[in-house]
N, CA, C and O atoms as a GROMACS GRO file, in nm:
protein
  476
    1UNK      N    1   0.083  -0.118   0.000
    1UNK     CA    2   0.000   0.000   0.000
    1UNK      C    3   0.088   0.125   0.000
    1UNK      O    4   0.201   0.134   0.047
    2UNK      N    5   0.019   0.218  -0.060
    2UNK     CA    6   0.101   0.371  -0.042
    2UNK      C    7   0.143   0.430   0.058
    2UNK      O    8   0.075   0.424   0.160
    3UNK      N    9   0.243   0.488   0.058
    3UNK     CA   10   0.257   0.540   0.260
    3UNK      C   11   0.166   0.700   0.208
    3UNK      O   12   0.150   0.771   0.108
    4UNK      N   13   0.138   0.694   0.314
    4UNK     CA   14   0.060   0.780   0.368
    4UNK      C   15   0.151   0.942   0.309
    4UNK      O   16   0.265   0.924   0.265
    5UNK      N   17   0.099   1.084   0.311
    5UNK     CA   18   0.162   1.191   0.285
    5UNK      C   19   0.252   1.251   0.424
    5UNK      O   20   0.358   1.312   0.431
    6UNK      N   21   0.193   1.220   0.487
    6UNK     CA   22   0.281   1.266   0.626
    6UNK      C   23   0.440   1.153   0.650
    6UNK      O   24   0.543   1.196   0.702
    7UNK      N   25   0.425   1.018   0.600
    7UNK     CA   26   0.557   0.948   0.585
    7UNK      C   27   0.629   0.986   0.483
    7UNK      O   28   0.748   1.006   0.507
    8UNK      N   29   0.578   1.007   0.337
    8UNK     CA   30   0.639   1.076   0.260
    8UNK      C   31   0.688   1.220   0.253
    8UNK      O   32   0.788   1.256   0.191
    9UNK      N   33   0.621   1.284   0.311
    9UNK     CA   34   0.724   1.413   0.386
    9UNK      C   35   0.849   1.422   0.449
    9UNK      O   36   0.951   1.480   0.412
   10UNK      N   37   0.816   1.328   0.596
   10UNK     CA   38   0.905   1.290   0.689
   10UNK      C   39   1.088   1.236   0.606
   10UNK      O   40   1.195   1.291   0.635
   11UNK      N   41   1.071   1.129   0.514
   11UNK     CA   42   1.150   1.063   0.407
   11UNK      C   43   1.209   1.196   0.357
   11UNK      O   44   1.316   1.232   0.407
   12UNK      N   45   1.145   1.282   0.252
   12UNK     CA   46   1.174   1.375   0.153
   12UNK      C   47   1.276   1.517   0.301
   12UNK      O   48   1.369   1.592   0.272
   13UNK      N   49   1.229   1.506   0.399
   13UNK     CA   50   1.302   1.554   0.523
   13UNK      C   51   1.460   1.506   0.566
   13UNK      O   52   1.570   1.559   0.576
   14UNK      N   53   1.401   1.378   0.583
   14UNK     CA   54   1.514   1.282   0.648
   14UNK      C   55   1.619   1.314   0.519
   14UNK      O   56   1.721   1.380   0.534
   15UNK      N   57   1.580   1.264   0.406
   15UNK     CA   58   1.683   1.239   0.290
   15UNK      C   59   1.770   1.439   0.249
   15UNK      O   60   1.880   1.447   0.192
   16UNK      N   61   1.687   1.573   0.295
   16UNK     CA   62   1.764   1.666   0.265
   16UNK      C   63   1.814   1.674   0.379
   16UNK      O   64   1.922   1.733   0.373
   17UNK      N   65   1.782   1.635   0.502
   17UNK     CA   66   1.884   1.661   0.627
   17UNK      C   67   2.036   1.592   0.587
   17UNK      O   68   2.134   1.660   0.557
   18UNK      N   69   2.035   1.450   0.594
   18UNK     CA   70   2.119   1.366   0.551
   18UNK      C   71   2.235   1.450   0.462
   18UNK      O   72   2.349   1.482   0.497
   19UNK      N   73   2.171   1.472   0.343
   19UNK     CA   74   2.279   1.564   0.241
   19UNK      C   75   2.366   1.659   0.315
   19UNK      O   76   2.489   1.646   0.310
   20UNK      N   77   2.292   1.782   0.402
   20UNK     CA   78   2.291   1.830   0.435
   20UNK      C   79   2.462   1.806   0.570
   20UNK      O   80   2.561   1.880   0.579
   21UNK      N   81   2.437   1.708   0.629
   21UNK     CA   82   2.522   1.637   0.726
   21UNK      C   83   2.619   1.617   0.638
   21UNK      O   84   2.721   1.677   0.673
   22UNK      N   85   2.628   1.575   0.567
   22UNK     CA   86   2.784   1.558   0.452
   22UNK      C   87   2.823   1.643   0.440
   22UNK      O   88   2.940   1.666   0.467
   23UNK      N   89   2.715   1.758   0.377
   23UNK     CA   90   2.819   1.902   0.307
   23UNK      C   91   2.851   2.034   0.416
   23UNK      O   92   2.868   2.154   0.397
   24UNK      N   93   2.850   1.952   0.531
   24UNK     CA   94   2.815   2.089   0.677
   24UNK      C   95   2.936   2.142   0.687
   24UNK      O   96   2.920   2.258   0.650
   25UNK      N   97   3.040   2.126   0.713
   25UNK     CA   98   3.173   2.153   0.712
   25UNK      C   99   3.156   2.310   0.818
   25UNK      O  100   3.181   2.428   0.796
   26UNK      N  101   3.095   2.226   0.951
   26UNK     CA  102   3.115   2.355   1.067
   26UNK      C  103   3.006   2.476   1.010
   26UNK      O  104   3.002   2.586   1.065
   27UNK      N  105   2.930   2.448   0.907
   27UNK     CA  106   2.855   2.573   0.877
   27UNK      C  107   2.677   2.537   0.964
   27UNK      O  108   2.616   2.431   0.952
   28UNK      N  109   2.640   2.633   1.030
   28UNK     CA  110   2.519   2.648   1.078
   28UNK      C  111   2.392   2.651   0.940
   28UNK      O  112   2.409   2.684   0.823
   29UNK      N  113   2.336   2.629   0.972
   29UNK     CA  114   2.144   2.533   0.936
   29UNK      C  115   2.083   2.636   0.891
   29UNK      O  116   2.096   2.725   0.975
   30UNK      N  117   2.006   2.683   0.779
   30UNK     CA  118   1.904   2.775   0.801
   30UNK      C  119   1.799   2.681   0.731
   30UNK      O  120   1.791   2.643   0.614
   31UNK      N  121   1.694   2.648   0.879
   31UNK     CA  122   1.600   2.585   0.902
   31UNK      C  123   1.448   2.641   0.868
   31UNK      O  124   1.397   2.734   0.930
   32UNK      N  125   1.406   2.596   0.798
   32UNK     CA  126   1.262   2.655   0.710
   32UNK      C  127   1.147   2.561   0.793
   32UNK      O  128   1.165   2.441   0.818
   33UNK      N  129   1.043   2.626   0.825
   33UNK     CA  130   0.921   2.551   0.866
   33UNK      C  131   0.796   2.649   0.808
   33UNK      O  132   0.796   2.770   0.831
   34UNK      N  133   0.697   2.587   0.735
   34UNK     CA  134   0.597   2.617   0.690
   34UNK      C  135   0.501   2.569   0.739
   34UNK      O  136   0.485   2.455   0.695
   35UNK      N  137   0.387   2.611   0.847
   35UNK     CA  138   0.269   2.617   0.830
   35UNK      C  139   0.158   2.628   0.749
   35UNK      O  140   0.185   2.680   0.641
   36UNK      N  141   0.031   2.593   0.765
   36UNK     CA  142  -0.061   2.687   0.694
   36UNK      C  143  -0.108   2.845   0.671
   36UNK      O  144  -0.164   2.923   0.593
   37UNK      N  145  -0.033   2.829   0.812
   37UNK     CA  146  -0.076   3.016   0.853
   37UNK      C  147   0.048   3.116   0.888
   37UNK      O  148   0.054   3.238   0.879
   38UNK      N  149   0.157   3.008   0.937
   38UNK     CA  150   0.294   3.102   0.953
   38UNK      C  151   0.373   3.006   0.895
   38UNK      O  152   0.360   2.888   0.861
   39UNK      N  153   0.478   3.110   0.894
   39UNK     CA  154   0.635   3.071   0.832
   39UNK      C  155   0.760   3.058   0.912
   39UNK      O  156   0.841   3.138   0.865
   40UNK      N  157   0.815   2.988   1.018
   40UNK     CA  158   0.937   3.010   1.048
   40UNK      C  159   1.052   2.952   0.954
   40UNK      O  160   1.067   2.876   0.858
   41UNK      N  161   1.156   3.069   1.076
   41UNK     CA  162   1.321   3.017   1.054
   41UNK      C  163   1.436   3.017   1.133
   41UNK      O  164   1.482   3.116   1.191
   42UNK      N  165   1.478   2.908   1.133
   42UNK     CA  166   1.562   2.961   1.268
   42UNK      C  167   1.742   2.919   1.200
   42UNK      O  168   1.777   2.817   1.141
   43UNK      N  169   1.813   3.023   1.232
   43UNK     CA  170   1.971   2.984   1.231
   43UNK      C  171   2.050   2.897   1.352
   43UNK      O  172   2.106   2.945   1.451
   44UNK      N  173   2.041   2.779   1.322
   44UNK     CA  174   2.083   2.649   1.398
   44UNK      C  175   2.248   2.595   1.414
   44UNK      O  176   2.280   2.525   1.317
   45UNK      N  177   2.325   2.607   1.483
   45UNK     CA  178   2.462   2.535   1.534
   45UNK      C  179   2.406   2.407   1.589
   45UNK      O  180   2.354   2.391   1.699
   46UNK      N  181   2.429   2.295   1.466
   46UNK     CA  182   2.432   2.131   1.527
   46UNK      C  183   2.550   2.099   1.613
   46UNK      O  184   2.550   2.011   1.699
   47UNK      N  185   2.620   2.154   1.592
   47UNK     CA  186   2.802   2.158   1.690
   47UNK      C  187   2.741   2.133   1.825
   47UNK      O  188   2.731   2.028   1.889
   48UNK      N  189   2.694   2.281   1.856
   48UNK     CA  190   2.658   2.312   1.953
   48UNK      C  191   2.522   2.280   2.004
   48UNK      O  192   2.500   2.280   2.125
   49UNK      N  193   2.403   2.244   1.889
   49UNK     CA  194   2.305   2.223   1.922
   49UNK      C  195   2.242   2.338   1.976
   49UNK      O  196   2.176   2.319   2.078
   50UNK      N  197   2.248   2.469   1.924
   50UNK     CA  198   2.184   2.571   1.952
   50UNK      C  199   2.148   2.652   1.889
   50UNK      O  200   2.225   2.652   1.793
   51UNK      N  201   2.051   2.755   1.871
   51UNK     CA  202   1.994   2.846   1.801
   51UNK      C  203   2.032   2.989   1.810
   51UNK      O  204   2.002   3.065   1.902
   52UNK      N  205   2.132   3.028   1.659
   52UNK     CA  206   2.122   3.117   1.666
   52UNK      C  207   2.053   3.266   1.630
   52UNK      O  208   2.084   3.380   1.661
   53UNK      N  209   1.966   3.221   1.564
   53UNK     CA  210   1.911   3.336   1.519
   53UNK      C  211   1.764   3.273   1.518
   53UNK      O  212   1.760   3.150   1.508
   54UNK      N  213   1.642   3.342   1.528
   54UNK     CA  214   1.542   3.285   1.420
   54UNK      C  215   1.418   3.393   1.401
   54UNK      O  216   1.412   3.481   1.487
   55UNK      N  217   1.314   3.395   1.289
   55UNK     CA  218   1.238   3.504   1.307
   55UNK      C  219   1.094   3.420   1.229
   55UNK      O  220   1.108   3.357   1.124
   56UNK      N  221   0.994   3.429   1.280
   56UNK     CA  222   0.851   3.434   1.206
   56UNK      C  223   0.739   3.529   1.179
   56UNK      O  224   0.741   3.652   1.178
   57UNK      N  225   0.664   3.464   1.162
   57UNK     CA  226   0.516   3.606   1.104
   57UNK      C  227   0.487   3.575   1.248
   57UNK      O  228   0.392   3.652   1.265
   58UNK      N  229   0.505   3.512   1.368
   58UNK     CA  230   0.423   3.541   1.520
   58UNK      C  231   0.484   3.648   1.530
   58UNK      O  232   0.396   3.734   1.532
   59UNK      N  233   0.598   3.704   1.540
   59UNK     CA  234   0.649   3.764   1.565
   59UNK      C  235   0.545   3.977   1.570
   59UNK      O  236   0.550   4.068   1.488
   60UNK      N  237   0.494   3.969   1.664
   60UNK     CA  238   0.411   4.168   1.673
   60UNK      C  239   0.499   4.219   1.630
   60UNK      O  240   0.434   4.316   1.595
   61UNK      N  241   0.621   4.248   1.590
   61UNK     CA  242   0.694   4.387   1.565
   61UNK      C  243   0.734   4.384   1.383
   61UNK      O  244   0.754   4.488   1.321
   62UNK      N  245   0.738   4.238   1.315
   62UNK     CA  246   0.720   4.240   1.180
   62UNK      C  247   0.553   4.230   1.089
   62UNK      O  248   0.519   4.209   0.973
   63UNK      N  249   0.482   4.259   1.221
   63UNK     CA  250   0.321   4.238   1.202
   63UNK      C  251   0.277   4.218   1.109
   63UNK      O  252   0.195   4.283   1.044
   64UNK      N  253   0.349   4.077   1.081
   64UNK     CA  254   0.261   3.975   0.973
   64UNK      C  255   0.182   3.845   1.054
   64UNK      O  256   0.213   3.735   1.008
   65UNK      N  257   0.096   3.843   1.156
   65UNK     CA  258   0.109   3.737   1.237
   65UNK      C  259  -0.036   3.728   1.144
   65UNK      O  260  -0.117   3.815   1.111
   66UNK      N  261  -0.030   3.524   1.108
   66UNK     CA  262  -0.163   3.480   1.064
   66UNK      C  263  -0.125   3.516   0.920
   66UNK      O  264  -0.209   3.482   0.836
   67UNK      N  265  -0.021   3.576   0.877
   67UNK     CA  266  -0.029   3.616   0.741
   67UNK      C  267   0.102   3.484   0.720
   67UNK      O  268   0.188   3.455   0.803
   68UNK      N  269   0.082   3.424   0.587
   68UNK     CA  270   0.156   3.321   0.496
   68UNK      C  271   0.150   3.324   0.335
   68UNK      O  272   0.099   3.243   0.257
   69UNK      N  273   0.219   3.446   0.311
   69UNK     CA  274   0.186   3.448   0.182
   69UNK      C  275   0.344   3.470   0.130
   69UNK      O  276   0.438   3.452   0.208
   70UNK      N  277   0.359   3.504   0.009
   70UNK     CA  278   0.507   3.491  -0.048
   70UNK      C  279   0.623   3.647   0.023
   70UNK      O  280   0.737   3.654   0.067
   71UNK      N  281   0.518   3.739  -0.002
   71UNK     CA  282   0.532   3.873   0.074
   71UNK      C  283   0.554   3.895   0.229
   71UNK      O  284   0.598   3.989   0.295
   72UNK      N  285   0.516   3.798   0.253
   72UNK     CA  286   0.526   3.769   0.474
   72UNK      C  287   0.630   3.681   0.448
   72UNK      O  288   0.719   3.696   0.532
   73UNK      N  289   0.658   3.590   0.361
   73UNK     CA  290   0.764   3.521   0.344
   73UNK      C  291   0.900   3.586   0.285
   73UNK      O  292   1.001   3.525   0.317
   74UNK      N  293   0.916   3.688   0.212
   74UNK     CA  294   1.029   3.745   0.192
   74UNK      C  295   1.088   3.857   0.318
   74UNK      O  296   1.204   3.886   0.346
   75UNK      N  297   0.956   3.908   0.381
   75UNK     CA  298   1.043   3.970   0.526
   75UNK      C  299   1.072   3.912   0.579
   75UNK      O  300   1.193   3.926   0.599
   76UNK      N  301   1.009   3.792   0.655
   76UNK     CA  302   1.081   3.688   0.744
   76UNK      C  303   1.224   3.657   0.646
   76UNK      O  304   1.323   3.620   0.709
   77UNK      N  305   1.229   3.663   0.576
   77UNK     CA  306   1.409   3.656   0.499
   77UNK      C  307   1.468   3.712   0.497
   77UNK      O  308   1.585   3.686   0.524
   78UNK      N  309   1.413   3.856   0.455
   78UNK     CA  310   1.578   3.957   0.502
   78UNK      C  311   1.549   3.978   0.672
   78UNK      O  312   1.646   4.022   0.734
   79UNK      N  313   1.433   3.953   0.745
   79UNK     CA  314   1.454   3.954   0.905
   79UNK      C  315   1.561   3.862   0.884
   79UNK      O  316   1.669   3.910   0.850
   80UNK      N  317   1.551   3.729   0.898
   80UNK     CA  318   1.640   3.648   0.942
   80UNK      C  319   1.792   3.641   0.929
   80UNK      O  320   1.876   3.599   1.008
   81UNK      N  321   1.812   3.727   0.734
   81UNK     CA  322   1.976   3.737   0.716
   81UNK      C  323   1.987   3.891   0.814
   81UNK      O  324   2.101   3.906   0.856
   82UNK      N  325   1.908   3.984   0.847
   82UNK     CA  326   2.010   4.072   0.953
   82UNK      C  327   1.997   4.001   1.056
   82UNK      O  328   2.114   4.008   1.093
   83UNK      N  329   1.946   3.934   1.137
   83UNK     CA  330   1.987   3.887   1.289
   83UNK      C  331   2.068   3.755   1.252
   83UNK      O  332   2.069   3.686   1.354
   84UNK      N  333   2.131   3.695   1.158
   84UNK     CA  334   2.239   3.633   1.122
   84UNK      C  335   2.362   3.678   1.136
   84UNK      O  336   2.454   3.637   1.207
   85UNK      N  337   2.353   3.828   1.008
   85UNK     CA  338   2.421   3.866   1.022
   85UNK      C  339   2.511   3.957   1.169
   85UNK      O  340   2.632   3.974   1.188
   86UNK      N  341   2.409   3.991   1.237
   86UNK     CA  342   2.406   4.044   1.374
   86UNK      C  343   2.465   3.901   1.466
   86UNK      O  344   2.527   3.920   1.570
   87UNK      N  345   2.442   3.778   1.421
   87UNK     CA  346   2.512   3.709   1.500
   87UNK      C  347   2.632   3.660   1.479
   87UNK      O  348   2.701   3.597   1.560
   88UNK      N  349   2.666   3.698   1.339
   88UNK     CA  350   2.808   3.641   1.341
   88UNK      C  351   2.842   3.562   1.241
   88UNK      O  352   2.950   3.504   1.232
   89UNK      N  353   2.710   3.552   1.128
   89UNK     CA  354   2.682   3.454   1.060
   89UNK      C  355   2.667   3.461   0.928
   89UNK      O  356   2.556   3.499   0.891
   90UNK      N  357   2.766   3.430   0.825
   90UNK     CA  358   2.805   3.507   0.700
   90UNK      C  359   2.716   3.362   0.603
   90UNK      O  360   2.622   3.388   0.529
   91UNK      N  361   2.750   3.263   0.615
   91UNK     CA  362   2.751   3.151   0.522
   91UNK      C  363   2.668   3.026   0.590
   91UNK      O  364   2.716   2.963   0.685
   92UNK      N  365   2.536   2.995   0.534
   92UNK     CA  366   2.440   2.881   0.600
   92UNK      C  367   2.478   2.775   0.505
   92UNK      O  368   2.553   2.775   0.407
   93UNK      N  369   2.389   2.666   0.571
   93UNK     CA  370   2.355   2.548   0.460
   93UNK      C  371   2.154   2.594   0.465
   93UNK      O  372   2.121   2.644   0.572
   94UNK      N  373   2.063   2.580   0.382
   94UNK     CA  374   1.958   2.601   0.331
   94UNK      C  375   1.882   2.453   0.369
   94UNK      O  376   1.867   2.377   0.274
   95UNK      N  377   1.850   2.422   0.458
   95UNK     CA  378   1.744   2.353   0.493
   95UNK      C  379   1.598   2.344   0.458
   95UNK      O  380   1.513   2.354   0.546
   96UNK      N  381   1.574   2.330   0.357
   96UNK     CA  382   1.412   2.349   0.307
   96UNK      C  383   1.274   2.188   0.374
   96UNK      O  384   1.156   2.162   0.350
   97UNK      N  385   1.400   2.113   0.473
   97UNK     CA  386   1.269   2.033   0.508
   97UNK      C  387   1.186   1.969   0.436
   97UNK      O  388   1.195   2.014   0.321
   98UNK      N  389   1.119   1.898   0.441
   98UNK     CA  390   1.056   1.849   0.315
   98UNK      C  391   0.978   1.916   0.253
   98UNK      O  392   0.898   1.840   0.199
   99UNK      N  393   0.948   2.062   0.221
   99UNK     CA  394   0.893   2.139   0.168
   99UNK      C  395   1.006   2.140   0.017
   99UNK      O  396   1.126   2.121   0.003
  100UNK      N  397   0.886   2.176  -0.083
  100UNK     CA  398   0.939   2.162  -0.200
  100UNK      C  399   1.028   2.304  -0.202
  100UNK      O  400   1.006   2.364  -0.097
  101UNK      N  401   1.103   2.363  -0.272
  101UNK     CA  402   1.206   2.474  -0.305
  101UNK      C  403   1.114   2.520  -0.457
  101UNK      O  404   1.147   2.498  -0.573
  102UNK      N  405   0.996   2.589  -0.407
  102UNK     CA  406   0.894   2.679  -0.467
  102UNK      C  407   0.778   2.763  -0.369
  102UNK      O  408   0.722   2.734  -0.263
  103UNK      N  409   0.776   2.839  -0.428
  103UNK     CA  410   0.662   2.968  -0.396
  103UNK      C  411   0.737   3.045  -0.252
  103UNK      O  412   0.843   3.105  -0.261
  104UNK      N  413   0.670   3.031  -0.140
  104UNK     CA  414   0.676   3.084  -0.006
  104UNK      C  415   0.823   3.077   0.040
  104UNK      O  416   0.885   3.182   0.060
  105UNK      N  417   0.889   2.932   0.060
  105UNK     CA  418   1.001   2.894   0.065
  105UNK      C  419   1.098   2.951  -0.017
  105UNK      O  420   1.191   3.018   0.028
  106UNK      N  421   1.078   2.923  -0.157
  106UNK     CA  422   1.132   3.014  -0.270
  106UNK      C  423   1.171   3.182  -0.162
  106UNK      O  424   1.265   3.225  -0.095
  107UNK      N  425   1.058   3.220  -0.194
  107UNK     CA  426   1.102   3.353  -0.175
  107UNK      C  427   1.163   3.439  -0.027
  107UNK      O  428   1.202   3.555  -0.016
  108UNK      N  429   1.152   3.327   0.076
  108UNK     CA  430   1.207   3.345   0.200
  108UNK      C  431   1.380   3.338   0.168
  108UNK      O  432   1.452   3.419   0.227
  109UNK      N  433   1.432   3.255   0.089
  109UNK     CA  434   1.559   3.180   0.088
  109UNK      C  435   1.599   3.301  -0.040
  109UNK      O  436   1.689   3.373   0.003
  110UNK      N  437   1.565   3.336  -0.157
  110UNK     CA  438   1.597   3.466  -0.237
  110UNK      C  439   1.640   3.563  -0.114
  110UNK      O  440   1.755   3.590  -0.082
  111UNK      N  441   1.505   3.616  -0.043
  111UNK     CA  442   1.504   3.714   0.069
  111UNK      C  443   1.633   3.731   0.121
  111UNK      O  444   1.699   3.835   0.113
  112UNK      N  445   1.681   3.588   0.194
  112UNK     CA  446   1.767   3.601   0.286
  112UNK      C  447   1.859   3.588   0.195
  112UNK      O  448   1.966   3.605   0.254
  113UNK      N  449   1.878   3.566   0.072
  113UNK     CA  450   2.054   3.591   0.019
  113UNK      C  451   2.060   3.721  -0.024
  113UNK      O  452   2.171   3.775  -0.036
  114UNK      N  453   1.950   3.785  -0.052
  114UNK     CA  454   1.947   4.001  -0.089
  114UNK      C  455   2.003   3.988   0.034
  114UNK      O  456   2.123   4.016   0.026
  115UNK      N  457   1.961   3.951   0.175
  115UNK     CA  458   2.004   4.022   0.294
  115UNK      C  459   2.128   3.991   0.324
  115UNK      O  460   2.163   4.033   0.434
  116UNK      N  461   2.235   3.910   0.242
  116UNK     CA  462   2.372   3.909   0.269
  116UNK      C  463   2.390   3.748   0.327
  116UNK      O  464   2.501   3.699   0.349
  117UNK      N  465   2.278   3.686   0.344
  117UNK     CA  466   2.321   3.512   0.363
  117UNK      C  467   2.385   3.458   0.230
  117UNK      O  468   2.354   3.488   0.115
  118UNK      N  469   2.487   3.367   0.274
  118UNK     CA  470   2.534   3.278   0.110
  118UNK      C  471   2.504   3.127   0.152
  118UNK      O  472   2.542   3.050   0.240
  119UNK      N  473   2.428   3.122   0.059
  119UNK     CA  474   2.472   2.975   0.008
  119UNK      C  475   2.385   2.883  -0.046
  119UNK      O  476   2.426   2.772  -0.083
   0.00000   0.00000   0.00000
């Protein structure tokens, strides 16, 4: 039988983390999560296992909260490359999760390389 869409996510996850673990070379995570209604991101040290940066539409002071559209998704991107950059943090690896690398995602990850993230 077919697996289910929630196992096939999980897989399409597991398999870009994985990559991801090969090509890390000491570089911190920029971790994508999509909701229906919000967008996070957070700048991640697996070294360390800690978070350094992260920004979403909950967030009152970029007052997009409840908003998920491509436009709430490109501020949460250049939010996230200045408090990167504010932390210290020139060069990510792009974590897109099992979310496909189109629309919302797309334009969060554009966002954050205008804002001075590489990679």
């Amino acid at each position: 039988m077919a697996n289910s869409k929630r196992e096939l996510f999980q897989k399409r996850r597991m398999r870009v983390r994985n990559k991801l673990r090969k090509l890390n070379n000491g570089r911190p995570r920029l971790s994508v999560h999509r909701s229906s209604k919000n967008i996070f991101v957070q700048v991640i040290d697996d070294a360390q296992g800690r978070t350094l940066a992260a920004a979403s539409t909950l967030e009152a002071d970029l007052g997009l909260k409840g908003k998920n559209n491509k436009e709430a998704a490109a501020k949460v991107g250049a939010e996230i490359a200045a408090r990167a950059k504010a932390a210290g943090v020139e060069e990510v690896l792009f974590d897109r999760g099992g979310f496909l690398f189109h629309g919302r995602v797309k334009a969060l990850a554009e966002a954050a390389r205008e804002g001075g993230l590489k990679f």
